[in-house]
Backbone as XML, in Angstrom:
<?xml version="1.0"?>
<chain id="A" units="angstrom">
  <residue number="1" name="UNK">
    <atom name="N" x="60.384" y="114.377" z="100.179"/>
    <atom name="CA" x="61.262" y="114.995" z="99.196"/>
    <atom name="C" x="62.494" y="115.584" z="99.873"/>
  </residue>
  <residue number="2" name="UNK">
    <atom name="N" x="61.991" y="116.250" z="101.093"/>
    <atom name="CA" x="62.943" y="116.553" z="101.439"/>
    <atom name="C" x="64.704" y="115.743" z="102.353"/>
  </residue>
  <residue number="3" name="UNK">
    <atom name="N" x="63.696" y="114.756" z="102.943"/>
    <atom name="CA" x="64.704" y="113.515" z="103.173"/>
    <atom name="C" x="65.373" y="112.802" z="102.415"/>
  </residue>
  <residue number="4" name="UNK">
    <atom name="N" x="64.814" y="112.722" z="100.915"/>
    <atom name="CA" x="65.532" y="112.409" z="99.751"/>
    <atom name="C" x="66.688" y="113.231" z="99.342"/>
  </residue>
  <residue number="5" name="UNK">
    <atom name="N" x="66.468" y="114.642" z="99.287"/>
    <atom name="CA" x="67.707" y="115.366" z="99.248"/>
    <atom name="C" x="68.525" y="115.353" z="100.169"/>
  </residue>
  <residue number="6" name="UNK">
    <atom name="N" x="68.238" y="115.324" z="101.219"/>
    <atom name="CA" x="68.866" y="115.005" z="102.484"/>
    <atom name="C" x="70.079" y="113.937" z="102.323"/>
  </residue>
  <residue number="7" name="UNK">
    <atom name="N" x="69.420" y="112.571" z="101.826"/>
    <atom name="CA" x="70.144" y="111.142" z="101.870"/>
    <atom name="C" x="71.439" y="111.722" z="100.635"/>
  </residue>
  <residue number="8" name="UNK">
    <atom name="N" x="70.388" y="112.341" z="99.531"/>
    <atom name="CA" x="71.620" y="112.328" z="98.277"/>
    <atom name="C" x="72.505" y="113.334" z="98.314"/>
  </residue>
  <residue number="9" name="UNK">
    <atom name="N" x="72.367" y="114.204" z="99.689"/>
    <atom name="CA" x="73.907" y="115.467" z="99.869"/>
    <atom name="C" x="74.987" y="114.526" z="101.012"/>
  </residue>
  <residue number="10" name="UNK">
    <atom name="N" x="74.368" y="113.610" z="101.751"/>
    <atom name="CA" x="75.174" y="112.651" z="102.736"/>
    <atom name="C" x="75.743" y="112.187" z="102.089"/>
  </residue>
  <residue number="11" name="UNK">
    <atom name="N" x="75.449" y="111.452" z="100.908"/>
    <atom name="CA" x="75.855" y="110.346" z="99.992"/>
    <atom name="C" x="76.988" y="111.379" z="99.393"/>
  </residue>
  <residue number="12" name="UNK">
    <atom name="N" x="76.768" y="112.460" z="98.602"/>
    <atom name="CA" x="78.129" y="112.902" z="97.761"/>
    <atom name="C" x="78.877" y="113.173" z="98.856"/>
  </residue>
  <residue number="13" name="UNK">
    <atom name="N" x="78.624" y="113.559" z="100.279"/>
    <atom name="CA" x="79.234" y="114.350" z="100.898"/>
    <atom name="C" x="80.751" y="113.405" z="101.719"/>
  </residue>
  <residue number="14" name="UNK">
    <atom name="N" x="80.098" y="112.116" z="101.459"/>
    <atom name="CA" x="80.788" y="111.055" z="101.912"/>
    <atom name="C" x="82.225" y="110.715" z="101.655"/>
  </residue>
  <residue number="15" name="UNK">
    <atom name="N" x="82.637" y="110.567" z="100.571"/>
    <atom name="CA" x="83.759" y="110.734" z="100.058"/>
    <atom name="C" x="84.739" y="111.343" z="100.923"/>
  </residue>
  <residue number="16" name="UNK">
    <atom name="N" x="84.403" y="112.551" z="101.101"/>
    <atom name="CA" x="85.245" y="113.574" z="101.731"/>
    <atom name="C" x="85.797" y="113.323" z="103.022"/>
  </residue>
  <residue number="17" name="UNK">
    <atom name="N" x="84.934" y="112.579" z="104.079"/>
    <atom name="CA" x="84.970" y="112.036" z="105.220"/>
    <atom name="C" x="86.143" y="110.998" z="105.140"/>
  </residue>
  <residue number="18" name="UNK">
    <atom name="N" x="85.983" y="109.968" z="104.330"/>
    <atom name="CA" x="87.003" y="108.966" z="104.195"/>
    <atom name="C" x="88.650" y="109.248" z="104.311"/>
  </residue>
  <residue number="19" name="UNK">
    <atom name="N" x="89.654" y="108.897" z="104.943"/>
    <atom name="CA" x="90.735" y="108.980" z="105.575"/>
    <atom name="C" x="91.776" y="107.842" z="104.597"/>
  </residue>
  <residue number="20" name="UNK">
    <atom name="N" x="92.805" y="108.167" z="104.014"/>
    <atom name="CA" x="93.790" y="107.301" z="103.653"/>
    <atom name="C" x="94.401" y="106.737" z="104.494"/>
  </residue>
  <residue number="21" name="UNK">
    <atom name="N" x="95.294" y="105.311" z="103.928"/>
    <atom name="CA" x="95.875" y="104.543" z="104.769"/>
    <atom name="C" x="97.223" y="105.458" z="104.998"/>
  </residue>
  <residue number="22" name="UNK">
    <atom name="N" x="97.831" y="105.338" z="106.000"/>
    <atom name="CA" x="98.934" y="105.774" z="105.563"/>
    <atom name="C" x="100.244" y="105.060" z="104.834"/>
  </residue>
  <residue number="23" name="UNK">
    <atom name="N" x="101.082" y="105.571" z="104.134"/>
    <atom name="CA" x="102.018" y="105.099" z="103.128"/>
    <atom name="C" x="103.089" y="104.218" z="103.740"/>
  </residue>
  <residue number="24" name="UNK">
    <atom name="N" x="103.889" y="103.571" z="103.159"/>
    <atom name="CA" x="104.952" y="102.773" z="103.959"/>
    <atom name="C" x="104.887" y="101.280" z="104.345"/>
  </residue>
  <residue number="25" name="UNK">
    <atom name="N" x="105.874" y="101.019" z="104.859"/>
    <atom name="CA" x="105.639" y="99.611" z="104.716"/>
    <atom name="C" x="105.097" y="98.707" z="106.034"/>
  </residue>
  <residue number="26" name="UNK">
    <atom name="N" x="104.793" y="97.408" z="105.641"/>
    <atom name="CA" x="103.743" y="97.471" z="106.778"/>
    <atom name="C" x="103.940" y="96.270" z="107.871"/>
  </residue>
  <residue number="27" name="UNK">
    <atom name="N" x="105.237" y="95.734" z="107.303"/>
    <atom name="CA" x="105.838" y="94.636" z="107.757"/>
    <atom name="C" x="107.500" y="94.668" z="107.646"/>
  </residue>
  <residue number="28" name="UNK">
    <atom name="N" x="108.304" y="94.275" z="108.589"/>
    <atom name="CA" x="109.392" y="93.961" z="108.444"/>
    <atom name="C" x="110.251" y="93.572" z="107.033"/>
  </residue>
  <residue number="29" name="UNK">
    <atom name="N" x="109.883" y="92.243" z="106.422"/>
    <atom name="CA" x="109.813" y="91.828" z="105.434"/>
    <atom name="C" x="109.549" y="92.812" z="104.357"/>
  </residue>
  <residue number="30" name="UNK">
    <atom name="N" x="108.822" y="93.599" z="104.199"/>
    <atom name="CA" x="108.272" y="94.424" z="103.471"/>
    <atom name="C" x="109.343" y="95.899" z="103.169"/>
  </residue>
  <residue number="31" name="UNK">
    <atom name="N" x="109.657" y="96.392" z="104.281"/>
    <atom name="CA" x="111.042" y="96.954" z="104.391"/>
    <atom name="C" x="112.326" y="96.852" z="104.103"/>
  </residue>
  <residue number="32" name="UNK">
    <atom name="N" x="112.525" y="95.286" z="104.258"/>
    <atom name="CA" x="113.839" y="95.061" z="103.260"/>
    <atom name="C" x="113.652" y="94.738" z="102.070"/>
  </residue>
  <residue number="33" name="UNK">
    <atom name="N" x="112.971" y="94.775" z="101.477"/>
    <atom name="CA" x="112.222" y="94.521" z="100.254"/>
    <atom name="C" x="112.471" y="95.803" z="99.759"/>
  </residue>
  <residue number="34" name="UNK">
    <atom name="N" x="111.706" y="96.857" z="100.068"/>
    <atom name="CA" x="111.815" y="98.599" z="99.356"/>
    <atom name="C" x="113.427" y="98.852" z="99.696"/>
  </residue>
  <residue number="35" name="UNK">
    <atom name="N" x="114.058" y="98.614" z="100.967"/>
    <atom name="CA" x="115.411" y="98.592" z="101.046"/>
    <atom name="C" x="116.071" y="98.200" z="99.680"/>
  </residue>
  <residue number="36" name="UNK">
    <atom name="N" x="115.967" y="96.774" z="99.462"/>
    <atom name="CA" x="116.581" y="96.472" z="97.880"/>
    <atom name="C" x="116.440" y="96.676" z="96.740"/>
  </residue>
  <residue number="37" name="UNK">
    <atom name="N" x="114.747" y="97.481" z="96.765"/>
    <atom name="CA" x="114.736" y="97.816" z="95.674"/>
    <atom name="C" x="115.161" y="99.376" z="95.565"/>
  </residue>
  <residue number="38" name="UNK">
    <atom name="N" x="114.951" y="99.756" z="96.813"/>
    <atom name="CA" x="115.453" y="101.320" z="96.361"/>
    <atom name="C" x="117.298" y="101.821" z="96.114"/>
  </residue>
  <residue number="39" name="UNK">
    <atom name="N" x="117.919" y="100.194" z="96.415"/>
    <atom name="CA" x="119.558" y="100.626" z="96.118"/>
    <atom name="C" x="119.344" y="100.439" z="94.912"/>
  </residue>
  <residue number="40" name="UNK">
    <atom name="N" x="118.834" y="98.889" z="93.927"/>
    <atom name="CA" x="118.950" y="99.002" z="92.864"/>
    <atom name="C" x="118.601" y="99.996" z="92.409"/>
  </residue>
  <residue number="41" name="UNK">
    <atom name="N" x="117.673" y="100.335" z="92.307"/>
    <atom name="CA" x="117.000" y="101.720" z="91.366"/>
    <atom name="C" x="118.311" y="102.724" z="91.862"/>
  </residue>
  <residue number="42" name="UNK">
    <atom name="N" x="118.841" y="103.312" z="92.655"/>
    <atom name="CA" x="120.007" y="104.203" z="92.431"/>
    <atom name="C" x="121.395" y="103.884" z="92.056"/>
  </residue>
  <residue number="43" name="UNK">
    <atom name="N" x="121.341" y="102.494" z="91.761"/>
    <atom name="CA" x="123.016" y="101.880" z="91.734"/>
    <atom name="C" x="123.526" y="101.689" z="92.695"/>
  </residue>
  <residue number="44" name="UNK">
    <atom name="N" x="123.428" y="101.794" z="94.210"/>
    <atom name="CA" x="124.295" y="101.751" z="95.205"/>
    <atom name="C" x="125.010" y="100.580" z="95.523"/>
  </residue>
  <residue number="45" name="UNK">
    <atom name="N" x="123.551" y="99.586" z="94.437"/>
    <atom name="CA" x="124.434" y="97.755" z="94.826"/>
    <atom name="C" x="124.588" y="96.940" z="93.848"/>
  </residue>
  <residue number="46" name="UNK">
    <atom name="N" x="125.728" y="97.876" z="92.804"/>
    <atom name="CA" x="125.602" y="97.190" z="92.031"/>
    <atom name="C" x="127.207" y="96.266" z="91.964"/>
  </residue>
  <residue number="47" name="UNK">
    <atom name="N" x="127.385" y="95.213" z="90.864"/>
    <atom name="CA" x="128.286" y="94.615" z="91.035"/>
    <atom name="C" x="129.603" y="95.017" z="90.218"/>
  </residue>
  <residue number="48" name="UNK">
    <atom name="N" x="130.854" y="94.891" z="90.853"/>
    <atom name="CA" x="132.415" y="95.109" z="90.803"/>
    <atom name="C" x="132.241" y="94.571" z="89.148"/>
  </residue>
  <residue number="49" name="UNK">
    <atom name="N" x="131.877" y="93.344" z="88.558"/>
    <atom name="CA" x="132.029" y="92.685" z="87.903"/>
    <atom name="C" x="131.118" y="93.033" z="86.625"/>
  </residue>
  <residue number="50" name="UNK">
    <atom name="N" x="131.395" y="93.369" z="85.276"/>
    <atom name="CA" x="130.199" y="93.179" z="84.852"/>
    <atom name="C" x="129.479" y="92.166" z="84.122"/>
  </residue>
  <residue number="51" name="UNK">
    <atom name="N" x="128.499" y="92.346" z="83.828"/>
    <atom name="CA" x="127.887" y="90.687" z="83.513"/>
    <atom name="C" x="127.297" y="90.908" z="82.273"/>
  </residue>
  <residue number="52" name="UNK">
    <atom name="N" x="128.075" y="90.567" z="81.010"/>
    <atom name="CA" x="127.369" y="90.411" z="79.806"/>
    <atom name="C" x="127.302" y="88.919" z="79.284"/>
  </residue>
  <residue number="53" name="UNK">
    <atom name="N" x="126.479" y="89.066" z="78.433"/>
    <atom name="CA" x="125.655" y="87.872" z="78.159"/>
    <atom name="C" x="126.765" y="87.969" z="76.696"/>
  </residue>
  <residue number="54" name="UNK">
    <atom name="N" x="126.835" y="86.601" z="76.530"/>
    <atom name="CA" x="127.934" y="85.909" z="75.105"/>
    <atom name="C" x="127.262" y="86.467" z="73.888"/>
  </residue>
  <residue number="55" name="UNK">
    <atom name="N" x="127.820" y="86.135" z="72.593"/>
    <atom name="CA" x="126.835" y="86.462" z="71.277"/>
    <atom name="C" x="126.120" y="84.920" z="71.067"/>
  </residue>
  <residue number="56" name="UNK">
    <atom name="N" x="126.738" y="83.562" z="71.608"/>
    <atom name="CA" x="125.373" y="82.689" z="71.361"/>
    <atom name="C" x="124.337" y="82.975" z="72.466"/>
  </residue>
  <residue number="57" name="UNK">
    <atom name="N" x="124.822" y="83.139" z="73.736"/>
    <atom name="CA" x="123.813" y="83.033" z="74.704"/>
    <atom name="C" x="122.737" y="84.309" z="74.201"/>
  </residue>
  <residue number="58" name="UNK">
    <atom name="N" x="123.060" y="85.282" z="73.613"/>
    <atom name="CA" x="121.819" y="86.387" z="73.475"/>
    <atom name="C" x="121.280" y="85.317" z="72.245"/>
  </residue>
  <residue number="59" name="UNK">
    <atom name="N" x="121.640" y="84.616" z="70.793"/>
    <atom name="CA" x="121.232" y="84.385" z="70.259"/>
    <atom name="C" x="119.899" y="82.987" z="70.455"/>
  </residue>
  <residue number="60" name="UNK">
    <atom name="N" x="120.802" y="82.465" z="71.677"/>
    <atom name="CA" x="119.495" y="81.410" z="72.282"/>
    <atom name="C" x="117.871" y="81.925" z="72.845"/>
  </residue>
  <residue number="61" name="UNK">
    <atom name="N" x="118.708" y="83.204" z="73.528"/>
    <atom name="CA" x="117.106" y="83.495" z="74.408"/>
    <atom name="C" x="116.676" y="84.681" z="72.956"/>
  </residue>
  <residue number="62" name="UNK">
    <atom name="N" x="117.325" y="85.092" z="71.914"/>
    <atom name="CA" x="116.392" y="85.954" z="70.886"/>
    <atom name="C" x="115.600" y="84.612" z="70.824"/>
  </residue>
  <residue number="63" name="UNK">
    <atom name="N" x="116.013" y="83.450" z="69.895"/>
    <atom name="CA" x="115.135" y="82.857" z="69.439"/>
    <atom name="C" x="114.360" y="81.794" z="70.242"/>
  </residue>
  <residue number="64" name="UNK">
    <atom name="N" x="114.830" y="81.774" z="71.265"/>
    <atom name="CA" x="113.461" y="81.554" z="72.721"/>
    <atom name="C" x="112.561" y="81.952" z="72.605"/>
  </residue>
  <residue number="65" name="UNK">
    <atom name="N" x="112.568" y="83.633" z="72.236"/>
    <atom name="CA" x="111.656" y="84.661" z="72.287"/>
    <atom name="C" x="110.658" y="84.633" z="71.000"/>
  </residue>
  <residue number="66" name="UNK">
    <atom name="N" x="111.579" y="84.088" z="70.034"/>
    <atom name="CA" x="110.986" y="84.340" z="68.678"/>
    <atom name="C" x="109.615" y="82.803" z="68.424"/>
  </residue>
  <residue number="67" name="UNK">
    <atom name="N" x="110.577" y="82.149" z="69.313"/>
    <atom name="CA" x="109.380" y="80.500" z="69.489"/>
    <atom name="C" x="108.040" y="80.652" z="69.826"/>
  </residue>
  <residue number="68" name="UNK">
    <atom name="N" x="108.119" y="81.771" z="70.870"/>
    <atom name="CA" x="107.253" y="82.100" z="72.192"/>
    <atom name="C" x="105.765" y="82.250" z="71.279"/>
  </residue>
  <residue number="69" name="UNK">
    <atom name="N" x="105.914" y="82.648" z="69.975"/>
    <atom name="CA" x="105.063" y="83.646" z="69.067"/>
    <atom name="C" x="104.392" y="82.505" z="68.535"/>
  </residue>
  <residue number="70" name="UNK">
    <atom name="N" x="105.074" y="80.992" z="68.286"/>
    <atom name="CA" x="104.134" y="80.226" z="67.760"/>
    <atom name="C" x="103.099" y="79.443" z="68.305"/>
  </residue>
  <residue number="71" name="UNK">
    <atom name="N" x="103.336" y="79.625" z="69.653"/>
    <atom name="CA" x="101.879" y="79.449" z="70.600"/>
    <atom name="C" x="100.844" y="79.855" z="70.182"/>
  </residue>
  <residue number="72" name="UNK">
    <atom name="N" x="99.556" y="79.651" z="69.996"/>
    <atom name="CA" x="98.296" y="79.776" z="69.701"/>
    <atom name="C" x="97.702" y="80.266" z="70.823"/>
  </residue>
  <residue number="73" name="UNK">
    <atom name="N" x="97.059" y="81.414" z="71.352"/>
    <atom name="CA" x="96.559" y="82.232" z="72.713"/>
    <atom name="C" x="94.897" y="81.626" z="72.563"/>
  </residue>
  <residue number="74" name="UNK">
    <atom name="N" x="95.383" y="80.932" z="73.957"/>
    <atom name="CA" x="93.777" y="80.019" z="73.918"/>
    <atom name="C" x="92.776" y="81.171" z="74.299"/>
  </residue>
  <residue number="75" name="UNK">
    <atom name="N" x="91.311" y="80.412" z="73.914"/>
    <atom name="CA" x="89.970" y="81.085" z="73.952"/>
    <atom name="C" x="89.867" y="81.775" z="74.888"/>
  </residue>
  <residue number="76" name="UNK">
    <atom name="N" x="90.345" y="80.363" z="76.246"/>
    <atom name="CA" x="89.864" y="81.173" z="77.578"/>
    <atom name="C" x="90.742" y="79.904" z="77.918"/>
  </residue>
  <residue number="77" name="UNK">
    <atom name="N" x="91.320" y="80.890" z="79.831"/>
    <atom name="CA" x="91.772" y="79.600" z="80.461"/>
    <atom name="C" x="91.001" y="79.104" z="81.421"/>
  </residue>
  <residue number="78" name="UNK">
    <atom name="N" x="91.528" y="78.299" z="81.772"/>
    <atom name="CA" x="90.870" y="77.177" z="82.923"/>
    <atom name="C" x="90.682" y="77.835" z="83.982"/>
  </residue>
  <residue number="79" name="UNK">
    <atom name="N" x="89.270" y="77.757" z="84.765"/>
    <atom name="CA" x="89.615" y="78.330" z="86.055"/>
    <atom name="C" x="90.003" y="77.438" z="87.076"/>
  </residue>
  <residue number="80" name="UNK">
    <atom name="N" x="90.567" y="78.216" z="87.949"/>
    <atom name="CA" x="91.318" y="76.684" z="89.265"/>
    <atom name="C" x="90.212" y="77.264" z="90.535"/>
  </residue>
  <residue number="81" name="UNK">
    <atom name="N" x="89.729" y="77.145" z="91.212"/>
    <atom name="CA" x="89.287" y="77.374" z="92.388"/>
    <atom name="C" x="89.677" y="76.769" z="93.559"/>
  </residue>
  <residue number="82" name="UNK">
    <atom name="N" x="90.174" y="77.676" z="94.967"/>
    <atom name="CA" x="90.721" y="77.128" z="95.338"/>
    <atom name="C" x="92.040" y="76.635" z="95.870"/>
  </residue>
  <residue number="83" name="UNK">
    <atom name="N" x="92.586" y="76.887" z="94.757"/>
    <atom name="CA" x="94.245" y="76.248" z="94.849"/>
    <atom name="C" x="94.020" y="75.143" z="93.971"/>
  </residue>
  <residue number="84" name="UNK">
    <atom name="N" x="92.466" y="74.455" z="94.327"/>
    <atom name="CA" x="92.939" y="72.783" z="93.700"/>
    <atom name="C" x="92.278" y="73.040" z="92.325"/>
  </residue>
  <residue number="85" name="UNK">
    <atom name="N" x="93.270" y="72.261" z="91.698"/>
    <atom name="CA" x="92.882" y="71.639" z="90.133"/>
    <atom name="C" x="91.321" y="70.999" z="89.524"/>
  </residue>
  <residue number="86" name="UNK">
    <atom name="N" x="90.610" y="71.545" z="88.658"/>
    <atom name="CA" x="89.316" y="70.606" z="88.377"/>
    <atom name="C" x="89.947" y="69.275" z="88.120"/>
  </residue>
</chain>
């Protein structure tokens, strides 16, 4: 009984022991990555020019969008395993 309590104060006690990774990035690649995303998110890179979209071009991708809806959302999808195709 008493080794039983024993095991189940180790067990909660465990948690506590465990150490986080530390934060940041963990690769080169990975760094210019948060680099670009952290100018966008403040504006620092944004462009001289601005870029609006026409009144047909918004009206193409609304009703792109509005198409999207007559898809039928299958049962279930296919699984791939693998990479390769059944």
């Amino acid at each position: 009984m008493k080794q039983n309590m024993l095991s189940c104060l180790g067990l909660l006690l465990l948690p506590l022991a465990a150490q986080a990774i530390e934060p940041g990035p963990s690769s080169p690649q990975q760094q210019e990555t948060e680099a670009w995303l952290l100018l966008q998110s403040r504006g620092q890179a944004v462009s001289p020019i601005p870029q609006a979209a026409a009144a047909s071009e918004r009206d193409l991708s609304l009703q792109r969008w509005l198409e999207s809806y007559k898809h039928a959302i299958p049962e279930y999808f296919k699984d791939y395993s693998g990479g390769q195709k059944k």
